[in-house]
C-alpha positions in Angstrom: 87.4 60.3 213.5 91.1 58.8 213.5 93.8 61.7 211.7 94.2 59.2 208.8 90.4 59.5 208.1 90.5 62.9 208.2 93.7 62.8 206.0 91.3 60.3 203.7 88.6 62.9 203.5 90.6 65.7 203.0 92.6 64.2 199.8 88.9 63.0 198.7 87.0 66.7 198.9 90.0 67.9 196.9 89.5 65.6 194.4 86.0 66.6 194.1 86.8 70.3 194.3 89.4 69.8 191.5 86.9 68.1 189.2 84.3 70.5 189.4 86.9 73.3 188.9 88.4 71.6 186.0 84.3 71.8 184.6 84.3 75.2 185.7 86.9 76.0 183.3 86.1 74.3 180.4 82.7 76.2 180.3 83.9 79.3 180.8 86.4 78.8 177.9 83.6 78.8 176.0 82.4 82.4 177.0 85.9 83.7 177.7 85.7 86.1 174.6 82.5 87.6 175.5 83.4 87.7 179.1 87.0 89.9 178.0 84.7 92.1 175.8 82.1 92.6 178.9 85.2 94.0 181.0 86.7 96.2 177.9 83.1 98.3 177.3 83.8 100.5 180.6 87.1 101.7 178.7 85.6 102.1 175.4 83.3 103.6 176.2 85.1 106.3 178.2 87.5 106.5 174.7 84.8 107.2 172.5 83.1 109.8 175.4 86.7 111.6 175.2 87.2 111.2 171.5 89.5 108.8 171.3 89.5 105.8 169.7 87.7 102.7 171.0 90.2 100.1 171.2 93.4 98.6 173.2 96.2 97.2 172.3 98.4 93.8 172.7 102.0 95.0 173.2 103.2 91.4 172.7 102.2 88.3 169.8 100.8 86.4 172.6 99.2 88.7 174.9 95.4 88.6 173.7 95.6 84.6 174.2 97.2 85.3 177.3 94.4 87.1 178.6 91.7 84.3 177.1 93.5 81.7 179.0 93.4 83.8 182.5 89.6 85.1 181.8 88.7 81.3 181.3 90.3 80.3 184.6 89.3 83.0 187.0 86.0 82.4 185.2 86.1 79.0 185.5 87.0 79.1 189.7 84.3 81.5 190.2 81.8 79.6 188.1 82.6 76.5 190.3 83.3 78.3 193.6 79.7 77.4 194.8 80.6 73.7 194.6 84.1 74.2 196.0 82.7 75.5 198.7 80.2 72.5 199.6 83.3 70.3 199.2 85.1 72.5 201.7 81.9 72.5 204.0 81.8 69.0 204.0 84.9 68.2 205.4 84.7 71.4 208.0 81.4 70.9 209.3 82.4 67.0 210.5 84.6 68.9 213.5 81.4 72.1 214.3 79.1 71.7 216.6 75.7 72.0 215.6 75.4 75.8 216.6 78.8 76.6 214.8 77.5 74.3 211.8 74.3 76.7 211.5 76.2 79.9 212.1 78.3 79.2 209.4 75.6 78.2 207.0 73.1 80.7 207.5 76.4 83.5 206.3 77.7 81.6 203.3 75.1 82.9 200.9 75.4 86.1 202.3 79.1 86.2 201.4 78.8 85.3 198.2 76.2 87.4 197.5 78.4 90.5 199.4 81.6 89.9 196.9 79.3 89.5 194.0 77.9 92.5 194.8 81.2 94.4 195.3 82.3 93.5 192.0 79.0 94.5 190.1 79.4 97.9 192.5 82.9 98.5 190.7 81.5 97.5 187.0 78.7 99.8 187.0 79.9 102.6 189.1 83.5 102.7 190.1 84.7 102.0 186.9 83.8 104.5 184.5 84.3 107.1 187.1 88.0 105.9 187.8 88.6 105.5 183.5 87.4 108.9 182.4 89.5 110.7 185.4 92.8 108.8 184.6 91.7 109.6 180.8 91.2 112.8 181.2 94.4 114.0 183.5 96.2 112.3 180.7 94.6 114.9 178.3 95.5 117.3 181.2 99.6 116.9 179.5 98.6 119.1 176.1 100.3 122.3 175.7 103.6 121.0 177.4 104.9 120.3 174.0 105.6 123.2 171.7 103.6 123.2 168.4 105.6 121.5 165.2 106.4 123.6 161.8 103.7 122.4 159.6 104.7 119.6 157.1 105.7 120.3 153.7 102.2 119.9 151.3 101.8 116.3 149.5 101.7 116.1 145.7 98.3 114.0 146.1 96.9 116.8 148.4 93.4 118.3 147.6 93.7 121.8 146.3 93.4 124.6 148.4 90.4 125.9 147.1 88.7 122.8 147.3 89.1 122.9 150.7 88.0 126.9 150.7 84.8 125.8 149.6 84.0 123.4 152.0 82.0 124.3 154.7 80.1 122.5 157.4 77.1 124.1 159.5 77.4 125.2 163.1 74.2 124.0 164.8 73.2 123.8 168.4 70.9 121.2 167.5 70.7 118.2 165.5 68.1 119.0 162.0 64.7 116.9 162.8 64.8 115.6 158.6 68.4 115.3 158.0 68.8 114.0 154.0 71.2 111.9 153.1 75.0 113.0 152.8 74.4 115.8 155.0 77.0 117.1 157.1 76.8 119.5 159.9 78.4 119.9 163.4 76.6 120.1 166.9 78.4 122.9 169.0 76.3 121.8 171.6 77.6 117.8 171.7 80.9 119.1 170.1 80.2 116.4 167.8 80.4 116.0 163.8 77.5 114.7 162.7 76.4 112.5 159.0 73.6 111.4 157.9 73.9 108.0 155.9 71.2 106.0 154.3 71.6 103.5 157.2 71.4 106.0 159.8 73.0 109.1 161.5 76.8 109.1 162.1 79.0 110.5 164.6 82.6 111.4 166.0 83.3 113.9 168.6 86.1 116.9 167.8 88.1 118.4 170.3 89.9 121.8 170.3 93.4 121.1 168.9 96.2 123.0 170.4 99.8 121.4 171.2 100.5 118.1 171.6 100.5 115.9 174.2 103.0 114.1 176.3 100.6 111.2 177.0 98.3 109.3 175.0 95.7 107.1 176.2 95.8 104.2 174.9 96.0 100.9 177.2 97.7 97.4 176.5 94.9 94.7 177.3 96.7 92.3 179.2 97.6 95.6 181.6 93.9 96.7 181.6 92.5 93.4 181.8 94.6 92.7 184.9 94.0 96.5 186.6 89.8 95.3 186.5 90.7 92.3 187.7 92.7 93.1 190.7 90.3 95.8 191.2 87.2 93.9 191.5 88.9 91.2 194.0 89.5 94.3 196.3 85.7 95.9 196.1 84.6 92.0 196.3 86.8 91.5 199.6 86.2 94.8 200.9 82.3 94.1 200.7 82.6 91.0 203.0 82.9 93.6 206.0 79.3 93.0 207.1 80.5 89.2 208.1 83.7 90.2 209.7 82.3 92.7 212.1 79.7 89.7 213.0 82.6 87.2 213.0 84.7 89.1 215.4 82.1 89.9 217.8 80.6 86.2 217.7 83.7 84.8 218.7 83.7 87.5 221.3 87.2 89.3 220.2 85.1 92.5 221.1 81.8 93.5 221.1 79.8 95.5 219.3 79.3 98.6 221.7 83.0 98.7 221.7 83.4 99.2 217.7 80.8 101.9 217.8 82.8 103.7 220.2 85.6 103.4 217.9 83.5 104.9 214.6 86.3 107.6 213.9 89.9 105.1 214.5 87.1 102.7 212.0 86.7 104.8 209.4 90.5 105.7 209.7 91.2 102.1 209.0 89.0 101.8 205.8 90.4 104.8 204.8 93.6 103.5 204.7 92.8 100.0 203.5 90.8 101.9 200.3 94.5 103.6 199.5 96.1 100.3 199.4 93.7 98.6 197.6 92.9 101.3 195.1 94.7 103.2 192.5 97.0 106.3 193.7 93.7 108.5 192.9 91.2 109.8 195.5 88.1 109.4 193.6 88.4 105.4 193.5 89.6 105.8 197.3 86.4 107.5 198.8 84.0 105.4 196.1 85.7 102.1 198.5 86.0 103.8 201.7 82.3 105.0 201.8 80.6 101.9 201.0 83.0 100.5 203.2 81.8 102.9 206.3 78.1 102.0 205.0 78.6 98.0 205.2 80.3 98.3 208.5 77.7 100.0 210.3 75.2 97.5 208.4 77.4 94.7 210.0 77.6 96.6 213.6 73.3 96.0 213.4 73.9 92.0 213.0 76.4 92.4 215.4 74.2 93.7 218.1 71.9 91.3 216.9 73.7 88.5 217.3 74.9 89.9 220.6 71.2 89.8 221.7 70.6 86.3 220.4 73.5 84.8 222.8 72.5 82.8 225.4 73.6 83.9 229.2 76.6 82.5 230.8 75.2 79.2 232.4 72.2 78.7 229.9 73.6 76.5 227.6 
């Protein structure tokens, strides 16, 4: 095919990609609320575990439309990456040869699958881990700050020996019957418990002592964007299985030679899992070990594929 043809092609399978992205988008717009309260349940959830209250804040007027607009895109490409892709596959496979074309086929689902996979491992696992640690060494700060005097007492405050009388009952486990406006509080859950006529309530109570320096309470363009950046690295990292094949297909070196090289390997997702990670060596080891595990998945194809070569002189 002439250079101008392929310059023809080229301009056309970007139309094409740009219209189904454009489609992509405009659905995901649709779901882009329920897609930013899917990423926020990880962190409430770890709030409410910790006793803090469930919610995030926008620091600016525009920042939770901010973060609708960049849900919906992101959404939106990885909606219509499927079809991108077959666009970009169209125009690629015209200069493969068959072999090359099938190669490449028989690993694009695969790869999808992989980085789908990573970002699900980082939502369900990863996630809450990383949350309650940061959480909780920002608790770690009370007691730094010296206790204040006690305010002066409110004109509208309830007498003192209204509050003499009240008293809640210590349990280490919740009543079977409860009746309705009964209060008590679980040692064992450190948790104060209600019961209401549509149900039991509940909030958890920490031991109060000082202050704190830091309180945990995240802006959700910031949080939104940590997720985010997070989940491309586990979905990246996770496509290690079809680089170690890649490598050794194109014969850049072979598979023997990276299992000789386990221990300068594992060096090398170690320190790829510190850039890609937070400064914290919980999230580092949760990426570095599936890492280790998906390379010595990818050393099997390898050897595999190794196998499945044909002699010099065969073809």
């Amino acid at each position: 095919m002439p250079f101008g043809d392929h310059l023809e092609e080229l301009r056309a399978c970007l139309i094409r990609a740009l219209y189904w992205l454009a489609a992509g988008v405009v659905v995901s717009l649709v779901f882009a609320k329920h897609i930013v309260a899917i990423l926020c349940r990880p962190l409430l959830e770890q709030q409410a575990a910790y006793g803090l209250p469930p919610e995030l804040q926008a620091l600016s007027p525009q920042a939770g439309f901010m973060v609708y607009l960049k849900i919906g895109l992101l959404s939106g490409l990885i909606l219509a990456m499927p079809l991108i892709l077959r666009e970009m596959w169209r125009f690629v496979a015209s200069g493969l040869y068959p072999r090359e074309q099938q190669a490449v086929r028989r690993h694009l689902l695969p790869s999808m699958v992989l980085f789908a996979s990573g970002a699900l491992f980082l939502y369900c696992l990863v996630l809450p881990v990383v949350l309650g640690y940061f959480i909780s060494f920002n608790q770690s700060f009370a007691g730094l700050v010296p206790a204040l005097a006690p305010l002066p007492e409110r004109d509208d405050a309830p007498p003192t020996d209204m509050l003499t009388h009240l008293q809640v009952p210590i349990v280490q486990r919740d009543p079977a019957r409860p009746e309705v406006g009964q209060v008590w509080f679980n040692q064992a859950t450190n948790r104060l418990m209600l019961k209401s006529p549509d149900g039991v309530r509940s909030v958890r109570l920490d031991a109060v002592t000082t202050g704190s320096v830091i309180h945990s309470q995240f802006a959700i363009d910031f949080y939104t964007s940590f997720v985010l950046t997070l989940m491309l690295a586990f979905g990246i990292s996770f496509e290690l299985p079809v680089a170690v094949w890649l490598v050794t297909r194109i014969g850049i070196v072979r598979a023997s030679e990276l299992a000789a090289s386990r221990k300068y390997v594992l060096l090398v997702l170690l320190i790829i899992a510190a850039v890609l990670t937070p400064p914290d060596v919980i999230s580092q080891v949760m990426l570095a070990a599936p890492m280790y595990v998906l390379f010595e998945i990818g050393l099997l194809f390898a050897r595999r594929a190794e196998r499945e070569l044909p002699v010099n002189g065969d073809e």
